[in-house]
C-alpha positions in Angstrom: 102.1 118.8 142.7 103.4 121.2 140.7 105.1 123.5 143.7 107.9 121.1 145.1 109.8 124.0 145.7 107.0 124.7 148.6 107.9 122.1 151.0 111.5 121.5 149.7 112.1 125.6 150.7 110.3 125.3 153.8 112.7 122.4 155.2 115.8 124.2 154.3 114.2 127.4 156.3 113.4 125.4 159.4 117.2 123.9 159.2 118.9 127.4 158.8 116.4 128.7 161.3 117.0 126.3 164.0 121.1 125.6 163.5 121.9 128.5 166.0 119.3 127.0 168.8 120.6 123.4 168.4 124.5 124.1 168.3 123.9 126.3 171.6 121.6 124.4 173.3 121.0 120.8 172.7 124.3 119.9 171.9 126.0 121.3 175.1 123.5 119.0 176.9 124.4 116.0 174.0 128.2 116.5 174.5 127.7 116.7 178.1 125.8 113.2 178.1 128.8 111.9 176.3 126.8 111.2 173.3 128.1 111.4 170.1 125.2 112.7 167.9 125.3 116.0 166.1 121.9 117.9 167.3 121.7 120.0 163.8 122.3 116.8 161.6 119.8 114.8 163.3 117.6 117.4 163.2 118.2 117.3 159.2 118.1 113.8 158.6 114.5 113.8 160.3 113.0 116.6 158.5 114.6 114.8 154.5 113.0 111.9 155.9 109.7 113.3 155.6 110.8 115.1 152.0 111.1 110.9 150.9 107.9 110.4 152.5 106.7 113.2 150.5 107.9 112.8 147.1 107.5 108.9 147.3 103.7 109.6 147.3 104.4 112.4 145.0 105.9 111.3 142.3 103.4 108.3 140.9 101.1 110.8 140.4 103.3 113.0 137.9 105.2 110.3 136.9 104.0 110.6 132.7 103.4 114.7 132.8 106.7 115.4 131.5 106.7 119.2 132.9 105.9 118.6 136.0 108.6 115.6 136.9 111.0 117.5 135.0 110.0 120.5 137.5 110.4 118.3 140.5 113.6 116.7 139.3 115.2 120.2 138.9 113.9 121.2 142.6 115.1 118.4 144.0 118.8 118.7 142.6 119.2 122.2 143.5 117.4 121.3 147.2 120.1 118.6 147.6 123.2 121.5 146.2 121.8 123.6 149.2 121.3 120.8 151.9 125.4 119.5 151.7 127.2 123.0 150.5 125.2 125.0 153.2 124.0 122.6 155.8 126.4 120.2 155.8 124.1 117.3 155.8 126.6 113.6 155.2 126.7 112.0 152.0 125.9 108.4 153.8 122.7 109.9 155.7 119.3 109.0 153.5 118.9 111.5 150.7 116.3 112.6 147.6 118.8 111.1 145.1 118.1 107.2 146.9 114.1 107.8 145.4 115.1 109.3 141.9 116.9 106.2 141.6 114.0 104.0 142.1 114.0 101.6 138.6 110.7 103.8 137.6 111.3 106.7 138.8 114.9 106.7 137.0 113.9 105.2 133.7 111.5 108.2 133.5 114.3 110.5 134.4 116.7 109.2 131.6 114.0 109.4 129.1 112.8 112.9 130.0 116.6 113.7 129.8 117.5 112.6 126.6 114.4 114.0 124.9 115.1 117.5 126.2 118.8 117.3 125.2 117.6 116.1 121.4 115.6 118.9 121.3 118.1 121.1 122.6 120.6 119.7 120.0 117.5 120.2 117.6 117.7 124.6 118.2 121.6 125.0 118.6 122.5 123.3 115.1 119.2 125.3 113.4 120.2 128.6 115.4 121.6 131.0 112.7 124.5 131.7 115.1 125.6 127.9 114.9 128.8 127.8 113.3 130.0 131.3 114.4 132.1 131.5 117.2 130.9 133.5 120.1 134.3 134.6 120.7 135.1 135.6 116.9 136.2 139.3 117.7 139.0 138.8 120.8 141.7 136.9 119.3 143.6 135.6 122.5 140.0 134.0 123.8 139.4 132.2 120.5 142.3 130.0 119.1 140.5 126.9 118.4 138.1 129.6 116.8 134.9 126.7 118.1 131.7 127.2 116.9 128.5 127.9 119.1 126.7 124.8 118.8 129.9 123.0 119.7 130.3 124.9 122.9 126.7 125.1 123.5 127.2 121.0 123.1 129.7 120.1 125.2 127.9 122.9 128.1 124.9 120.6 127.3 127.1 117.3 128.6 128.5 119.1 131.3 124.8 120.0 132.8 124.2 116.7 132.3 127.2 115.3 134.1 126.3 117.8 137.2 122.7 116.4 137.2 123.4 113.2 137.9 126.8 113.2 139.3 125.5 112.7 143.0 123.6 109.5 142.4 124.1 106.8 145.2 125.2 104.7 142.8 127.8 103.7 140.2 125.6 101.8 137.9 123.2 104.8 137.9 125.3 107.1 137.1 126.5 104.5 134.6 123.4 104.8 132.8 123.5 108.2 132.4 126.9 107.9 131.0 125.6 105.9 128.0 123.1 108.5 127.5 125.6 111.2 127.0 127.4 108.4 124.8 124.2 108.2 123.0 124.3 112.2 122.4 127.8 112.7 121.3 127.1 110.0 118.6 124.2 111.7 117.3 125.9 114.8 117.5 128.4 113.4 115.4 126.0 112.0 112.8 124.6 115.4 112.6 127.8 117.0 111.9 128.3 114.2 109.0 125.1 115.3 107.6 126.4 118.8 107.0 129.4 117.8 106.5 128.1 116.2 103.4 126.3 119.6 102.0 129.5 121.4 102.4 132.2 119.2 100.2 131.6 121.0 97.1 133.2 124.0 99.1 135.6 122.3 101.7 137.6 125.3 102.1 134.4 126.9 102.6 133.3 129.0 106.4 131.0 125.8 107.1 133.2 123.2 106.6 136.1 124.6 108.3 133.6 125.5 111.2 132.5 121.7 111.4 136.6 120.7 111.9 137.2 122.9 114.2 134.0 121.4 116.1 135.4 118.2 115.8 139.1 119.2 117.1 137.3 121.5 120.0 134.6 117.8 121.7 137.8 115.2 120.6 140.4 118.2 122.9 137.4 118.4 125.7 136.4 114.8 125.9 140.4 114.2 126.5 140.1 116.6 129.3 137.3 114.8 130.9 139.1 111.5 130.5 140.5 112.2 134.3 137.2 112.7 135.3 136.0 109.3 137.2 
């Protein structure tokens, strides 16, 4: 259970391994029948097909140890990456991201999400480097002069965003919208609460850090707004 990447490597070796046999030899004879199936995506769609026999059996039994789904979750997403950059394999052929959205299987999946995000907000705003910028010493690079746990935010949503951007459906990925909706409003409460610390010195590094925070998420989240 806790070596998905096992089987989920071995498929992807058996597909790269047998591409060259199947484009030269079985789909002369496919063509040549006047068929229209692809040999090498066939091929694929049989071996995933046993990956969701596989991880449908799998996953009840690590369904509460939140290291190991979070481990299979993060194999899974970069097996998928590989399967339709490299391979090819159709968006409307059966894939991994049809059994992460299975109502339990996705409900665990948003809640491991959120609580690794919260504690990830927890470290950036308590690193000592928070309000610096990371770009503080090359002028041209750093106009909006934006603090590190701002960037290190918004990176946060964008992982995020990537994770779950190739779920089958809109209501899914729906969901995972209001979860980053729920995270940029307790970002903002967190800001508020230093915020509050640093009015005795609003001129102050902090303070001035915190606004330009503000202006850098309010001038990213514009950006996004394009994004469907």
């Amino acid at each position: 259970l806790n070596k998905p990447e096992w089987y989920l490597t071995q498929v992807l070796m058996w597909i790269g391994n047998h591409a060259k046999f199947l484009d030269e030899k079985i789909q002369p004879i496919l063509d040549k029948a006047g068929s229209s199936v692809n040999a090498g995506l066939e091929f694929s769609r049989a071996l995933v097909m046993l990956i969701l026999e596989k991880l449908a059996a799998d996953i009840p039994c690590l369904l509460y140890d939140d290291t190991l789904f979070c481990h299979l979750v993060d194999e899974v997403l970069l097996f998928e990456r590989e399967l339709y950059s490299v391979h090819g394999y159709l968006s409307s052929f059966p894939s991994c991201m049809h059994i992460l959205s299975e109502e339990s299987c996705f409900q665990r999946w948003l809640t491991v999400e959120k609580k690794f995000a919260l504690q990830k907000m927890d470290s950036m705003l308590s690193s000592e480097a928070a309000w610096v910028s990371q770009y503080k010493d090359i002028t041209d690079v750093d106009e909006m002069k934006v603090p590190d746990c701002a960037e290190t935010f918004m990176t946060l949503l964008l992982v995020i965003t990537d994770r779950y951007k190739n779920l089958p459906t809109a209501s899914r990925k729906l969901q995972f919208l209001g979860l980053q909706k729920e995270l940029v409003d307790d970002f903002r409460i967190r800001l508020t609460q230093v915020m509050k610390e640093e009015t005795r010195a609003s001129l102050g590094f902090r303070y001035c850090a915190i606004l330009n925070a503000v202006n850098y998420i309010a001038t990213v989240l514009a950006d996004w707004a394009d994004n469907v």
